[in-house]
TORKOL-4160 file (C-alpha; in steps of 0.2 Angstrom, whole numbers, padded with zeros to 4 digits, m for minus):
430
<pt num="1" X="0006" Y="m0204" Z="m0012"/>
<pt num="2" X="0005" Y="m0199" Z="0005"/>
<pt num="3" X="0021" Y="m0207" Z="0010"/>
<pt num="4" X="0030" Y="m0197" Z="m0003"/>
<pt num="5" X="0020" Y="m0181" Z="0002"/>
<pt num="6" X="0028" Y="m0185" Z="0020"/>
<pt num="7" X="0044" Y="m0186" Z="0015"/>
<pt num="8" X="0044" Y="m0169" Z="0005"/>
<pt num="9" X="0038" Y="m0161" Z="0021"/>
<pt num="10" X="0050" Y="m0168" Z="0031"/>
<pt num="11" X="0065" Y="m0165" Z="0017"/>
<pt num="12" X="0060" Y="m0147" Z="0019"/>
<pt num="13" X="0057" Y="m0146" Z="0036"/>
<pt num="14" X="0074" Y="m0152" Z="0039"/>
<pt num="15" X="0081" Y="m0141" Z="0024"/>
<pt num="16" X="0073" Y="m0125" Z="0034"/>
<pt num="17" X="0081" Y="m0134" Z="0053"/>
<pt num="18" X="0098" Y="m0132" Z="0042"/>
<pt num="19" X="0099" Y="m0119" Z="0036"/>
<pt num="20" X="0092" Y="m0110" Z="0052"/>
<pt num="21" X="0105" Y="m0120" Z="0061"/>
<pt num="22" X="0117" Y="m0112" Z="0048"/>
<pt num="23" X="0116" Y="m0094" Z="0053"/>
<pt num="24" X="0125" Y="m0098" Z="0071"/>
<pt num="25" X="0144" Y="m0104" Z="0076"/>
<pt num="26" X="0140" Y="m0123" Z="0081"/>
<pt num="27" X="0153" Y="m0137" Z="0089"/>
<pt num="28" X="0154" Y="m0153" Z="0081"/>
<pt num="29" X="0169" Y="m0165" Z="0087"/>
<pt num="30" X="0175" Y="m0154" Z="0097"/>
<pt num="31" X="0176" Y="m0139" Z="0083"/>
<pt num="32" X="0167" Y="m0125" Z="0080"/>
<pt num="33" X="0159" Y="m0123" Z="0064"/>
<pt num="34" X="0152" Y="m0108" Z="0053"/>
<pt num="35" X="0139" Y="m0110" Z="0039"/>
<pt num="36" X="0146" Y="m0128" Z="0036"/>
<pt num="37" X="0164" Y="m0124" Z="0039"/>
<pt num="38" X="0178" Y="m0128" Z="0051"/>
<pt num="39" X="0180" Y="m0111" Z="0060"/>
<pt num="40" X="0195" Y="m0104" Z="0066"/>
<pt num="41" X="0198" Y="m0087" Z="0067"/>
<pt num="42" X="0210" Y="m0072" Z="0074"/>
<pt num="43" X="0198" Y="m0059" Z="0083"/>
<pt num="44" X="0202" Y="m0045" Z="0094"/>
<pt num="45" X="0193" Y="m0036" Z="0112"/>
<pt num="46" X="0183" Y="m0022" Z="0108"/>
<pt num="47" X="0173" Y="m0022" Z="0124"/>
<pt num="48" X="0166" Y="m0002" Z="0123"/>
<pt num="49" X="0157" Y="m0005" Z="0107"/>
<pt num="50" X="0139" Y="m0006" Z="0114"/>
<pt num="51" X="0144" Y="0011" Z="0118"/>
<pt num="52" X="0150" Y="0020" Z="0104"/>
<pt num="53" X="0137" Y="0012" Z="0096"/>
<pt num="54" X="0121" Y="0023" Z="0105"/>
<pt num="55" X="0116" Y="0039" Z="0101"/>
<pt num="56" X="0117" Y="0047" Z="0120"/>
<pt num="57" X="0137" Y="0051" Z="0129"/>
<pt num="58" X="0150" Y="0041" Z="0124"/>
<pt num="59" X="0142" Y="0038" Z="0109"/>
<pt num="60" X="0151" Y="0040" Z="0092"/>
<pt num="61" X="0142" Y="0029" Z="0077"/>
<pt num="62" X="0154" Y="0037" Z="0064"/>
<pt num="63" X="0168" Y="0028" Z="0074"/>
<pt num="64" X="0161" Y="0014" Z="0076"/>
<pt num="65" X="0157" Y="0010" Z="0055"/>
<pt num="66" X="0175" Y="0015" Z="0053"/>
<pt num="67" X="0181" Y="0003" Z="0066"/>
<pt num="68" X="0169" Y="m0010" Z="0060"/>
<pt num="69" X="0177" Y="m0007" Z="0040"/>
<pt num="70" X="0195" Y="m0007" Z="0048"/>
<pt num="71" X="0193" Y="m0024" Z="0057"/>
<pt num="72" X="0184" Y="m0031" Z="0042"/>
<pt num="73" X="0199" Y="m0027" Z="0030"/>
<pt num="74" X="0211" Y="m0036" Z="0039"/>
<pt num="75" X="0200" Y="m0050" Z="0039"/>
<pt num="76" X="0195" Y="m0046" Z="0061"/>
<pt num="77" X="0177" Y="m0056" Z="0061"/>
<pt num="78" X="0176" Y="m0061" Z="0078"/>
<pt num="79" X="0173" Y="m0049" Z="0093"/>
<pt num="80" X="0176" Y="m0049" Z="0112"/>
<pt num="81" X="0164" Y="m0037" Z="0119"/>
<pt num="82" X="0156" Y="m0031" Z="0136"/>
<pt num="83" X="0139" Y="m0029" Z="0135"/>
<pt num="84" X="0137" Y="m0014" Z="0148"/>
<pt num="85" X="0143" Y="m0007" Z="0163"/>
<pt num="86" X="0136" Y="m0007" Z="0181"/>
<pt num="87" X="0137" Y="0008" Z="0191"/>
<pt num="88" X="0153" Y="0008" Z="0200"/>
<pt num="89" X="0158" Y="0011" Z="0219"/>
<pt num="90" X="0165" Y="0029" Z="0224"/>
<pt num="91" X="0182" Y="0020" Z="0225"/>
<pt num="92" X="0182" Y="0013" Z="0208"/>
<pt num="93" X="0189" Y="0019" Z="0189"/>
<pt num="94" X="0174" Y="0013" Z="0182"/>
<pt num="95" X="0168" Y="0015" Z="0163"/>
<pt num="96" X="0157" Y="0027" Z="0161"/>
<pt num="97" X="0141" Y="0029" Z="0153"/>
<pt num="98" X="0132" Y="0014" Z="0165"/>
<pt num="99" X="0120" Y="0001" Z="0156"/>
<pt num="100" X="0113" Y="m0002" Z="0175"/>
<pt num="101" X="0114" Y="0012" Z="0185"/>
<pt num="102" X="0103" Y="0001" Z="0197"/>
<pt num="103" X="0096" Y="m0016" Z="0199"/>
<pt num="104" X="0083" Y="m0018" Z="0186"/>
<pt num="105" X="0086" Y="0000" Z="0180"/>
<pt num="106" X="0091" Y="m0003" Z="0160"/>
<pt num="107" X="0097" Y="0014" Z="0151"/>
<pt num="108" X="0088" Y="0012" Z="0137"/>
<pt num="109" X="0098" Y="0023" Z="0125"/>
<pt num="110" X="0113" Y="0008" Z="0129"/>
<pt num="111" X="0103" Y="m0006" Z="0125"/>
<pt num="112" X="0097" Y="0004" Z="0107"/>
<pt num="113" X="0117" Y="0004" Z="0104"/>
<pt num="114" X="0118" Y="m0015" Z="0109"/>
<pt num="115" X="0105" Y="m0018" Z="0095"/>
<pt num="116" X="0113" Y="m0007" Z="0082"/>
<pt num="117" X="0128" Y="m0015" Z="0086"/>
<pt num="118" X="0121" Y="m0032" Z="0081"/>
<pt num="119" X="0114" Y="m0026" Z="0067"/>
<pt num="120" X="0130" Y="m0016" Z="0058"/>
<pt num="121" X="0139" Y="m0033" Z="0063"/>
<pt num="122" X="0129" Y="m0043" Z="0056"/>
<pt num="123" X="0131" Y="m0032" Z="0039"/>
<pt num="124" X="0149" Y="m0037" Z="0039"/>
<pt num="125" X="0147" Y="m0056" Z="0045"/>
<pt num="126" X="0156" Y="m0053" Z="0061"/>
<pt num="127" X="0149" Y="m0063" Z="0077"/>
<pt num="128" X="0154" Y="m0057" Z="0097"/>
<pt num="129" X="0158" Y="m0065" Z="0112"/>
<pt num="130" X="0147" Y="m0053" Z="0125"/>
<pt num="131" X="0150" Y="m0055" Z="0142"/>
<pt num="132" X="0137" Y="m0053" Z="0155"/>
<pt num="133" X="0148" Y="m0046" Z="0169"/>
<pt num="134" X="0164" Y="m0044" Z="0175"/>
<pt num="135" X="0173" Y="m0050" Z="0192"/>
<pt num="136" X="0184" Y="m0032" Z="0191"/>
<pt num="137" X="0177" Y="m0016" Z="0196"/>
<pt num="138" X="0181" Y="m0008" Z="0182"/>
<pt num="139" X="0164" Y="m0010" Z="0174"/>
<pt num="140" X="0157" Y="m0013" Z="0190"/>
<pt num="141" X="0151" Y="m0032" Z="0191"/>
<pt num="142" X="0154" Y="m0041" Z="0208"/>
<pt num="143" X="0155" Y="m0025" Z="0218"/>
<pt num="144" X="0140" Y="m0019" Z="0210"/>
<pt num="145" X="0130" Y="m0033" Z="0216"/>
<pt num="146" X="0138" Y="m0032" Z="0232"/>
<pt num="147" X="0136" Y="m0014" Z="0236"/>
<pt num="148" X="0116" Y="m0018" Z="0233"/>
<pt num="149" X="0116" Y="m0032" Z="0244"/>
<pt num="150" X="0125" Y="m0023" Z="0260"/>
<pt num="151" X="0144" Y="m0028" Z="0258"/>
<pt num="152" X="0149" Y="m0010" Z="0255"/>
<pt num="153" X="0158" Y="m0001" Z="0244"/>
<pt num="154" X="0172" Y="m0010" Z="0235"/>
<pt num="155" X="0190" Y="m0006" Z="0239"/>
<pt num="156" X="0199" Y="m0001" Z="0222"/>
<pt num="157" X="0208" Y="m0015" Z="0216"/>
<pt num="158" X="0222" Y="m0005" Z="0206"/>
<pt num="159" X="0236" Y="m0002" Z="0216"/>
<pt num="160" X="0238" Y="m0004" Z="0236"/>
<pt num="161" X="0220" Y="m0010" Z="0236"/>
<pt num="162" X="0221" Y="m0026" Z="0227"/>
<pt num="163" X="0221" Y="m0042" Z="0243"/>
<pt num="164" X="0207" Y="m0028" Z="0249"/>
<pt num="165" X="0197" Y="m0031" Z="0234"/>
<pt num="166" X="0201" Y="m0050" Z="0233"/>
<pt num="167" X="0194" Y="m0050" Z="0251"/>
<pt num="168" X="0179" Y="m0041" Z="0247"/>
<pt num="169" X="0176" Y="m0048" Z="0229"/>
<pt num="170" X="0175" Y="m0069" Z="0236"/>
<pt num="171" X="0159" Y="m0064" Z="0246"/>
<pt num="172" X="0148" Y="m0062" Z="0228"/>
<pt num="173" X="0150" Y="m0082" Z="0224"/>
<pt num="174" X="0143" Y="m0083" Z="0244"/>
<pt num="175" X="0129" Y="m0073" Z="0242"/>
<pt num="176" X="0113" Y="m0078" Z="0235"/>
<pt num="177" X="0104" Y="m0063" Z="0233"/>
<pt num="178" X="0119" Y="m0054" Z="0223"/>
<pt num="179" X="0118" Y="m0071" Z="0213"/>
<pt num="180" X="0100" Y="m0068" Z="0212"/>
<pt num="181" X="0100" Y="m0048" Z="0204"/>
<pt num="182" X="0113" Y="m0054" Z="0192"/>
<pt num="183" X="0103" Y="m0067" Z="0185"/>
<pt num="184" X="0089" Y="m0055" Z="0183"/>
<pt num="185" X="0102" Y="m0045" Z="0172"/>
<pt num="186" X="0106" Y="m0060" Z="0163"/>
<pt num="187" X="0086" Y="m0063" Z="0160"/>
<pt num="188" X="0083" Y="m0044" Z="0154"/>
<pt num="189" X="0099" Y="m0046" Z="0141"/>
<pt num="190" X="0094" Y="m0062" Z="0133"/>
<pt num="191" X="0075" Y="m0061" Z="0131"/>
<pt num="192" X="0077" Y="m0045" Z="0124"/>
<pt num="193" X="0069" Y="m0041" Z="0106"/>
<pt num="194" X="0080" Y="m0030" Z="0094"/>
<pt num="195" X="0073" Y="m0013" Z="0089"/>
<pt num="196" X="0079" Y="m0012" Z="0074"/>
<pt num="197" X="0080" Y="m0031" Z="0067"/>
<pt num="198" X="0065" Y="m0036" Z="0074"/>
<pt num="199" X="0071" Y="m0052" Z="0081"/>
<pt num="200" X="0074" Y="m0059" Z="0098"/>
<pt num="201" X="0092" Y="m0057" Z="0105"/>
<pt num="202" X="0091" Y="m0078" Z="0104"/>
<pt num="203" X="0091" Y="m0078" Z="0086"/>
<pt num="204" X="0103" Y="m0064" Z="0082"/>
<pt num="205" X="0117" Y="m0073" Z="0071"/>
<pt num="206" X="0127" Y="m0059" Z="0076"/>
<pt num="207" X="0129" Y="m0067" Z="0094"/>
<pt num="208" X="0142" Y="m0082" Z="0094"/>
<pt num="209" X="0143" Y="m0084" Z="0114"/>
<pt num="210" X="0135" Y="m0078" Z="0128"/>
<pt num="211" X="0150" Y="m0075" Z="0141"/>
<pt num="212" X="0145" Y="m0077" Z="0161"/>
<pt num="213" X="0158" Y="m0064" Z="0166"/>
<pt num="214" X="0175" Y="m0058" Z="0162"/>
<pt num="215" X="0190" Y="m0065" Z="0170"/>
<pt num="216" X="0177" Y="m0075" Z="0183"/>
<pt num="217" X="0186" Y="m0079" Z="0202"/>
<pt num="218" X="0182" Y="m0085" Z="0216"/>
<pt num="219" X="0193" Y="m0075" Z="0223"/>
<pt num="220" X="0198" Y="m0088" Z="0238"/>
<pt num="221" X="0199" Y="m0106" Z="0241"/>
<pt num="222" X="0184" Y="m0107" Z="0253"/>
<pt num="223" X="0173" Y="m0102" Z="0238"/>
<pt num="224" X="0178" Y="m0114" Z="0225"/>
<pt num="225" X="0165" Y="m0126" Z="0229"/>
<pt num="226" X="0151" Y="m0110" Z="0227"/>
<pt num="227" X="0158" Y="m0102" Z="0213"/>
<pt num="228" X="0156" Y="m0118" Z="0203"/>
<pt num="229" X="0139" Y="m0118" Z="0209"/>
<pt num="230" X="0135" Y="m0102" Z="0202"/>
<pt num="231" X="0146" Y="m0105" Z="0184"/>
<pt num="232" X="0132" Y="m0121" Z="0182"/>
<pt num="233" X="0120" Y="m0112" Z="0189"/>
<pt num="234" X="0119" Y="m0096" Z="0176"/>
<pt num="235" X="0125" Y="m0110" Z="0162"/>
<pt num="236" X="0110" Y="m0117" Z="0164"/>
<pt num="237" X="0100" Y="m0104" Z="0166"/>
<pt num="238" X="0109" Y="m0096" Z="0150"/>
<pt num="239" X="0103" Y="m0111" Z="0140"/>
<pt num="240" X="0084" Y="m0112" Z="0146"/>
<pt num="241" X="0086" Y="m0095" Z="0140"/>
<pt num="242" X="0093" Y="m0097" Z="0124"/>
<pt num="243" X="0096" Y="m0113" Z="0117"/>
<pt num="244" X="0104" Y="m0107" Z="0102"/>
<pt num="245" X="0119" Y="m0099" Z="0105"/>
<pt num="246" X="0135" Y="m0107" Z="0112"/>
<pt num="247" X="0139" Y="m0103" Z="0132"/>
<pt num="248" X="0158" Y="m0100" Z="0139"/>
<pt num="249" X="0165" Y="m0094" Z="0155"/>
<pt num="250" X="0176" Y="m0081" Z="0152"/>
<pt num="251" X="0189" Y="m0088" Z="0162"/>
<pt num="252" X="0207" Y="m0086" Z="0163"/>
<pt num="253" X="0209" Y="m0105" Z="0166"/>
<pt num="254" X="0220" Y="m0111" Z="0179"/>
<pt num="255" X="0224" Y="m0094" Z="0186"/>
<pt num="256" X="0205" Y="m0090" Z="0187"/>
<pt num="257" X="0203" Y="m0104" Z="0197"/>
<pt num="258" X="0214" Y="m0103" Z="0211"/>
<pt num="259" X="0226" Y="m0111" Z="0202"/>
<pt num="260" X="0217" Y="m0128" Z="0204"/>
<pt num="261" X="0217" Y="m0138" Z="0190"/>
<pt num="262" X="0203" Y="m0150" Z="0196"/>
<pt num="263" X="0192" Y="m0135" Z="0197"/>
<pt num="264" X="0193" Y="m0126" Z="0180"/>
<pt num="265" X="0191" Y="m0144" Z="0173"/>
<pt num="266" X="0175" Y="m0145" Z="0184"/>
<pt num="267" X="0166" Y="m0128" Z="0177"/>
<pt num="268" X="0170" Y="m0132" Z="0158"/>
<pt num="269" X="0166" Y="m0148" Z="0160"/>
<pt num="270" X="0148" Y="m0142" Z="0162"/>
<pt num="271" X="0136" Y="m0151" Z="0150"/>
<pt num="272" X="0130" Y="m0130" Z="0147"/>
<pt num="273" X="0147" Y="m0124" Z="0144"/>
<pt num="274" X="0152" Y="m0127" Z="0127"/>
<pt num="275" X="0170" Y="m0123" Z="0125"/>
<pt num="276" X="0185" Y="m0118" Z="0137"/>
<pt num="277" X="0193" Y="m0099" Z="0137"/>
<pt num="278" X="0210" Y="m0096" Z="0143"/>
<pt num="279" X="0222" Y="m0079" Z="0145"/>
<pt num="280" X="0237" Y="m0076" Z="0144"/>
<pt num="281" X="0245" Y="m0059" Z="0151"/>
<pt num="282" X="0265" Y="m0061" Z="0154"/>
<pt num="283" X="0268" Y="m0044" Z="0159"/>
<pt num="284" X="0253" Y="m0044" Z="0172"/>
<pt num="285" X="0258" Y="m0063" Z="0179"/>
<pt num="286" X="0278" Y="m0056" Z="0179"/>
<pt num="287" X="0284" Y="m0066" Z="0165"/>
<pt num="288" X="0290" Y="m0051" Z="0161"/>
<pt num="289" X="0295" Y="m0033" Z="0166"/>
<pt num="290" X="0292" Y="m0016" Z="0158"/>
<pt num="291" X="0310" Y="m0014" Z="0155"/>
<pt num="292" X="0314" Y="m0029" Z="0145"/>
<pt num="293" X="0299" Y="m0032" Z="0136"/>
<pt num="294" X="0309" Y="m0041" Z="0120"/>
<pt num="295" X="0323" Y="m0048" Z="0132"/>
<pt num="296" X="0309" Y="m0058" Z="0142"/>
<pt num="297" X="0301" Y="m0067" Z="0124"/>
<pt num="298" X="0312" Y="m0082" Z="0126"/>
<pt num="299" X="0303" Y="m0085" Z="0144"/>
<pt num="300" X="0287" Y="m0079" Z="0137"/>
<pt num="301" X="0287" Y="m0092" Z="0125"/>
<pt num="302" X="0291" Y="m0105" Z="0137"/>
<pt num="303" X="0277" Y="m0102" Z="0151"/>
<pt num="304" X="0264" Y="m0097" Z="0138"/>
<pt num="305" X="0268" Y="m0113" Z="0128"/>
<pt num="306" X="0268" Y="m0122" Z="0145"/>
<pt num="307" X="0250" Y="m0116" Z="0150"/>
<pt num="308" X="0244" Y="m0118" Z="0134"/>
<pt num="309" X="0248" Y="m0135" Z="0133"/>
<pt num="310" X="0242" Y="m0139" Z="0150"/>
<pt num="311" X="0223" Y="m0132" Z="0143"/>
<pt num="312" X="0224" Y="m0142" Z="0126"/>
<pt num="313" X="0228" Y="m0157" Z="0138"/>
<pt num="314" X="0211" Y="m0153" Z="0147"/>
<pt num="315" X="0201" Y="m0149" Z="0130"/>
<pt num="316" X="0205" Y="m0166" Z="0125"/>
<pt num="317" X="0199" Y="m0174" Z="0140"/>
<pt num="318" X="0183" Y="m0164" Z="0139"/>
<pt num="319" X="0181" Y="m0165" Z="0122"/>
<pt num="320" X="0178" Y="m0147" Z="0118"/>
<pt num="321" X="0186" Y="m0132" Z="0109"/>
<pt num="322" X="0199" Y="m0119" Z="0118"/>
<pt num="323" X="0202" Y="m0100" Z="0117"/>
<pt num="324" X="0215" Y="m0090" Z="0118"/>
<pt num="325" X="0204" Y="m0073" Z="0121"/>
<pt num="326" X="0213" Y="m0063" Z="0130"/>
<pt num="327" X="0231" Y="m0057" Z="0128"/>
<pt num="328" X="0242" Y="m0043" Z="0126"/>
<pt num="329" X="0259" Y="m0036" Z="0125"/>
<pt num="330" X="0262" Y="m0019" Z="0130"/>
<pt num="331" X="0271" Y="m0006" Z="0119"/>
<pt num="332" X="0291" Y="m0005" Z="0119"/>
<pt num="333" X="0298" Y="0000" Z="0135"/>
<pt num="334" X="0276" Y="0002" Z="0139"/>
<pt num="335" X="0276" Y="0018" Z="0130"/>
<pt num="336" X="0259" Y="0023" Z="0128"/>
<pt num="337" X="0258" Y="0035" Z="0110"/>
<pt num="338" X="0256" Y="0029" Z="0094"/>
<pt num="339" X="0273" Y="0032" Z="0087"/>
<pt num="340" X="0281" Y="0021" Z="0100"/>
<pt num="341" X="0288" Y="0005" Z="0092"/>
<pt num="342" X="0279" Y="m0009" Z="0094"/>
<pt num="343" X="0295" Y="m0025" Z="0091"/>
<pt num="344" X="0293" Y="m0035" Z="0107"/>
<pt num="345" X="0272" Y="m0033" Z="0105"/>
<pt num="346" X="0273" Y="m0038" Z="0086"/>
<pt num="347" X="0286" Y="m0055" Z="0092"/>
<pt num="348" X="0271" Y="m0059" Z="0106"/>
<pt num="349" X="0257" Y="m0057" Z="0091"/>
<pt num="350" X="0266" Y="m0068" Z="0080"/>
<pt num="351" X="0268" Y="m0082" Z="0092"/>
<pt num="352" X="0251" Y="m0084" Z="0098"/>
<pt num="353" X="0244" Y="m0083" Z="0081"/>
<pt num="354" X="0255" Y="m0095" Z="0076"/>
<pt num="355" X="0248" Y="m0106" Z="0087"/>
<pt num="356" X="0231" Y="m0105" Z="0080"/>
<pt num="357" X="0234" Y="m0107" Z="0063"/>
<pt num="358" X="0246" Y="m0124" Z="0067"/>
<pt num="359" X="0231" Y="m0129" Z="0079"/>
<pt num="360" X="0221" Y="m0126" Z="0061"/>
<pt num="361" X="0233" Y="m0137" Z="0049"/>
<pt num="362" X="0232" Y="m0152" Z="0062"/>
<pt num="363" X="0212" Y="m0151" Z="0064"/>
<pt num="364" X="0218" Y="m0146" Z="0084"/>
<pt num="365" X="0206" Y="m0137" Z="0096"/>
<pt num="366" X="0215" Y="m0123" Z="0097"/>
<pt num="367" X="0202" Y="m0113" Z="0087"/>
<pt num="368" X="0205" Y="m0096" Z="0090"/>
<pt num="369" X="0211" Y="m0080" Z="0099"/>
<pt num="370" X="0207" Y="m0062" Z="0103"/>
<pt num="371" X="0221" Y="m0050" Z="0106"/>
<pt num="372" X="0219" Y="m0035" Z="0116"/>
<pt num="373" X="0213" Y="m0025" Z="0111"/>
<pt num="374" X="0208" Y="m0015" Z="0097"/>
<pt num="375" X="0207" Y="0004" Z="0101"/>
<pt num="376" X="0208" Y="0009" Z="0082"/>
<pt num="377" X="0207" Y="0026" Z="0077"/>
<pt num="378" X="0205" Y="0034" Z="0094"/>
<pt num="379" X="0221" Y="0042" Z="0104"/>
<pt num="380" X="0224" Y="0044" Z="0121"/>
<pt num="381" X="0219" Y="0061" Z="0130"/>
<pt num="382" X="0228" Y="0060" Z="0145"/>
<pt num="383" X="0237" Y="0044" Z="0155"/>
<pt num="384" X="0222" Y="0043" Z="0165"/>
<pt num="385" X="0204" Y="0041" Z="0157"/>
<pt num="386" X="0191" Y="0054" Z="0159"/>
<pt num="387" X="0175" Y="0053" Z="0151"/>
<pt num="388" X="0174" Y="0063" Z="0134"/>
<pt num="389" X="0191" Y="0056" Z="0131"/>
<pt num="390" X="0192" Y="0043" Z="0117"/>
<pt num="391" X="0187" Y="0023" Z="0121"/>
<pt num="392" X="0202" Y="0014" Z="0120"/>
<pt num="393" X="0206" Y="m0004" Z="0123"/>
<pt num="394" X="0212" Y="0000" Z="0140"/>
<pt num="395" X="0200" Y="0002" Z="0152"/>
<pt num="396" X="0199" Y="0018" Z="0163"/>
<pt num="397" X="0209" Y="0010" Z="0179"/>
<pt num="398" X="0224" Y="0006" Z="0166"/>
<pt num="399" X="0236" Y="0018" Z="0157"/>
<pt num="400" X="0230" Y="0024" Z="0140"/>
<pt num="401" X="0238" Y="0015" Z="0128"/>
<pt num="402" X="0248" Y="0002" Z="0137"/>
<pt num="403" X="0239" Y="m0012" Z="0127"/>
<pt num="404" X="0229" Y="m0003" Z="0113"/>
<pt num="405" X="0232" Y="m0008" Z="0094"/>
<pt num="406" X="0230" Y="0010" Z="0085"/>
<pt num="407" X="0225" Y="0010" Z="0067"/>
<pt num="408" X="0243" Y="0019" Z="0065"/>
<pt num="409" X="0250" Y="0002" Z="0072"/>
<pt num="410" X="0256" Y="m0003" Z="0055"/>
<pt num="411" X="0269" Y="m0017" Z="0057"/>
<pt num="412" X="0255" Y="m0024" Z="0070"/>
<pt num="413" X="0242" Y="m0023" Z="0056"/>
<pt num="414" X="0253" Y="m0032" Z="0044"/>
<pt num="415" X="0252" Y="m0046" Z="0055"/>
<pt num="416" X="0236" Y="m0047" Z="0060"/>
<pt num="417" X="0232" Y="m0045" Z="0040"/>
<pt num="418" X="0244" Y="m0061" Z="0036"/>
<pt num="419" X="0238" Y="m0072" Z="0051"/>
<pt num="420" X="0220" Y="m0068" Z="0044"/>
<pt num="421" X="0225" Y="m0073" Z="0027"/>
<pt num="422" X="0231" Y="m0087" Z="0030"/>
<pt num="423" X="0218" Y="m0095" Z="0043"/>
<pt num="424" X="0207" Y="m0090" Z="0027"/>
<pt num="425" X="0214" Y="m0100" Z="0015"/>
<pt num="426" X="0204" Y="m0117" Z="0011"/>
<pt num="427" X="0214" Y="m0133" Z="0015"/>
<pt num="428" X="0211" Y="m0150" Z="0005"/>
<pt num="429" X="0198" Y="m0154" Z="0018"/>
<pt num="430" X="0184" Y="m0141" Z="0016"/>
């Protein structure tokens, strides 16, 4: 009798274990799973959603329901977001309202948005990839950390200032005590209780990756050895933190690391780091040019097929799943406004998703990609972002509207919609 008692327990123990397990994207294989399933998935950036999600400036949570409810009808359940700004240098287009004004200093109205963000995803089982930081000034990141630990302010990286602010960003992986405030940041986000769920951030099942930073450098050779360092370093300190969710870099894969193999294999091979992230921006890395956008796609193919090969190559050796989550296409001839055609864009779409959804019928690790961006039903003001203007996907160092998807986008939406559908669709396996 007691032996069958045991077993009950333990049958419902691991029943509970399951189906607590259940409410969180998992690897298995080298797969991500969702409640059971083999998940692959077409997802999108919508980094300024913390923000329109709180009820202080910027704020707009009519916008936000409505861009939730688009990006749930064309099947969208899978978000790329930035979890808040740093206060930027004097020299910077930074975004605007700041999540840490100061080291320590949370603005509390933000971090009430991040939870209602959670909780309205949730509603519509849609899961994010938050990212703790960024190596760009544009939402301040490195230079923010930098400017509080004496380095200055950081040169602006748009324009004639870029080697400037390559030169100035390298010194974060170098410094301990920049290393050591983000951390504290990281600490503050992750052990954080939701006001409105009631739970810990650790058992949100809104929350499918916690991201160490966007588009991570070391920004020279010398620190390739310490910026590793500080990748394992915040992996594992992720993980103490929060053993439930999955960690990733955010990197853009071998040109986020120098372009040395040996060392974007190193950080993903981390025991912490549970999959690898790749992007791919042809017009930014001059695959391209403005004025031949849809002449350019046969090379475009070729070098994107090229470095995505090279990263499924290294999956494999690891043993983990790859994302494409980041990549974009500008508008025709980079035209900005909404009625602007969108041909060479909607050619680029369709390749990458293609790419997933064959990863999908052959059981490949390939398992998903985010497009940017989303900018939905907002419209550009002005080529240049000011605040009170709508959030777009562009952030405010970039032209508005150079990469935005607009609600109005409607041969763009079509294909998102069919790529959705069909990654949807069971196969003979599941």
């Amino acid at each position: 009798m007691i032996n069958r008692r045991l077993l009950l327990l333990l049958s419902l123990l691991l029943m509970i274990a399951n189906s607590w397990s259940n409410n969180f994207i998992t690897i298995k294989d080298g797969r991500f799973y969702s409640k059971g399933k083999p998940y692959y998935f077409i997802g999108t950036n919508f980094w300024y959603a913390p923000i329109l999600a709180s009820e202080g400036v910027g704020g707009n949570r009519e916008r936000l329901q409505k861009e939730l409810d688009l990006l749930q009808s064309l099947g969208i359940n899978n978000l790329r977001i930035l979890v808040g700004a740093d206060a930027g240098s004097s020299n910077a287009n930074t975004v605007k309202p700041y999540l840490q004004p100061e080291p320590g200093v949370l603005n509390d109205t933000l971090l009430a948005g991040l939870d209602y963000l959670l909780f309205e995803m949730e509603k519509r089982d849609m899961v994010g990839v938050f990212y703790l930081t960024n190596s760009w000034d544009w939402s301040g990141g490195y230079g923010f950390y930098l400017r509080q630990t004496g380095h200055g302010d950081s040169p602006n990286a748009n324009g004639e200032g870029y080697n400037q602010y390559v030169q100035y960003a390298s010194q974060f992986v170098l410094d301990r005590k920049a290393i050591q405030l983000y951390h504290n940041f990281v600490r503050s986000i992750i052990t954080r209780t939701n006001t409105i769920t009631g739970r810990k951030y650790t058992e949100e099942p809104a929350i499918m990756s916690w991201q160490i930073c966007n588009e991570p450098r070391p920004f020279s050779k010398e620190g390739k050895e310490a910026f590793a360092k500080w990748i394992a370093e915040t992996a594992r300190l992720i993980k103490e933190l929060d053993p439930n969710h999955l960690i990733s870099t955010g990197s853009e894969g071998l040109y986020g690391c120098e372009v040395d193999e040996s060392l974007c294999e190193t950080i993903h091979w981390d025991t912490n780091i549970d999959y690898l992230t790749i992007h791919i921006w042809p017009v930014n890395w001059r695959w391209s040019t403005p004025d031949r956008l849809y002449e350019a796609l046969p090379n475009v193919y070729l070098r994107s097929t090229d470095y995505i090969s090279l990263h499924q190559r290294m999956a494999q050796s690891i043993g983990k799943p790859f994302v494409i989550e980041e990549f974009g296409y500008s508008r025709d001839r980079t035209f900005l406004l909404p009625e602007t055609r969108t041909r060479a864009r909607d050619a680029f779409y369709n390749f990458i998703f293609q790419q997933v959804l064959e990863s999908k019928n052959n059981n490949g690790l390939l398992s998903g990609c985010n497009f940017w961006g989303w900018a939905g039903t907002g419209r550009p003001n002005a080529k240049v972002w000011s605040m009170g203007d709508d959030y777009l996907c562009d952030p405010p160092h970039e032209p508005q509207g150079w990469y935005s998807v607009y609600d109005s986008d409607s041969t763009t939406i079509e294909l998102i919609k069919k790529f959705t559908s069909l990654l949807q669709k069971k196969d003979k396996t599941e």
